[in-house]
C-alpha positions as CSV (number, residue, x, y, z in Angstrom):
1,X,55.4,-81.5,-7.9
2,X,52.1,-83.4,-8.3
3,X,48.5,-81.5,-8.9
4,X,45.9,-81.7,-5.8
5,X,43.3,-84.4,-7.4
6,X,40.7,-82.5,-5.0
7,X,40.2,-79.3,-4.0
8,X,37.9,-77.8,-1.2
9,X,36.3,-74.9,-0.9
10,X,34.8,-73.0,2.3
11,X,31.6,-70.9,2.0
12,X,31.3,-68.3,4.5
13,X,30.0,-65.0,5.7
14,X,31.7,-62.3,8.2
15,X,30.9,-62.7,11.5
16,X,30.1,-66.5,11.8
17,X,31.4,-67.9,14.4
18,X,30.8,-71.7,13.1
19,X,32.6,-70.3,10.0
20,X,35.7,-70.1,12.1
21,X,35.1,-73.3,13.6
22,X,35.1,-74.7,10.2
23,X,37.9,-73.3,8.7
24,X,40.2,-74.1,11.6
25,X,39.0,-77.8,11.3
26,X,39.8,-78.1,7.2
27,X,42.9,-76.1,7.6
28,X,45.0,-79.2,9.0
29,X,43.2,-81.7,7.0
30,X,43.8,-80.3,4.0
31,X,47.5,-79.9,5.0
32,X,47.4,-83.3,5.8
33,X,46.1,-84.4,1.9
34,X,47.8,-81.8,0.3
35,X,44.4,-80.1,-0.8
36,X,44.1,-76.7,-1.1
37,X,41.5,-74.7,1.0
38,X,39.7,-72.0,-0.9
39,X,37.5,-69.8,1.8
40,X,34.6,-67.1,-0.3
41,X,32.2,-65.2,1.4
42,X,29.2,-65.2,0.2
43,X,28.4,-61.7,0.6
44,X,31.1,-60.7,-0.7
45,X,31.0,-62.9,-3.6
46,X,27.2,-61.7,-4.3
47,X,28.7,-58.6,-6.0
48,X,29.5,-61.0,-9.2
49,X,27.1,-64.3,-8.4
50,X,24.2,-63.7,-6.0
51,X,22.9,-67.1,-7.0
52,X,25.6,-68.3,-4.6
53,X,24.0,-66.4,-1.4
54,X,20.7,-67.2,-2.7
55,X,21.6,-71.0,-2.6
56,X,23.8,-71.4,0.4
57,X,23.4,-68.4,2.1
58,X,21.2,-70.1,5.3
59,X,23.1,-73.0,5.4
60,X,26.7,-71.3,6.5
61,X,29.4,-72.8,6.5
62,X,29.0,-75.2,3.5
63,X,31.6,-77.1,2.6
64,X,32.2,-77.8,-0.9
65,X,34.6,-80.7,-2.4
66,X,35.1,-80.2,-6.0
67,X,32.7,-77.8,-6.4
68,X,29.8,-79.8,-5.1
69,X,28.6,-79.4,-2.0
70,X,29.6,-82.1,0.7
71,X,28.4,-80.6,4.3
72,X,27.1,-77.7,5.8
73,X,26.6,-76.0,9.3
74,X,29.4,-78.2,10.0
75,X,32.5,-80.5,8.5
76,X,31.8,-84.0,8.5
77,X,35.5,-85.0,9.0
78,X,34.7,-89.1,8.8
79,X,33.2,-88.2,5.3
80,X,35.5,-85.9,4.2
81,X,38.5,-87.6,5.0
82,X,37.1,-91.3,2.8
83,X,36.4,-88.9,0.1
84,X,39.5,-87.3,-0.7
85,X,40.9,-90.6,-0.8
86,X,38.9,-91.5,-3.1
């Protein structure tokens, strides 16, 4: 069994509806590359790191690949999908 080379990670917040959207976007993809999809909510999350609701907060969903962040308010598919063949 080989290690994902990538991972993705979904910031979100209860109650957004492009959250959803998101999520139900990356969950195929990231079947598709074999990439694990990590969702947080960032209020949630705020109980142990507020700087993460303090920084992307606003901008829900974010996408972040490998712990930098690669799109928000919505998933640039084209983008994603040449990065994680990278």
């Amino acid at each position: 069994m080989t290690t994902p080379s990538h991972t993705i990670t979904l910031l979100t917040r209860a109650g957004c509806g492009s959250c959803v959207t998101a999520r139900e976007q990356l969950l195929p993809l990231c079947a598709e590359f074999g990439v694990p999809l990590e969702t947080v909510d960032v209020d949630e999350a705020a109980a142990v790191d507020p700087e993460l609701r303090a920084e992307y907060g606003d901008r829900l969903p974010v996408v972040l690949l490998d712990g930098r962040e690669h799109s928000y308010w919505e998933v640039d598919e084209v983008r994603l999908r040449s990065d994680l063949t990278i």
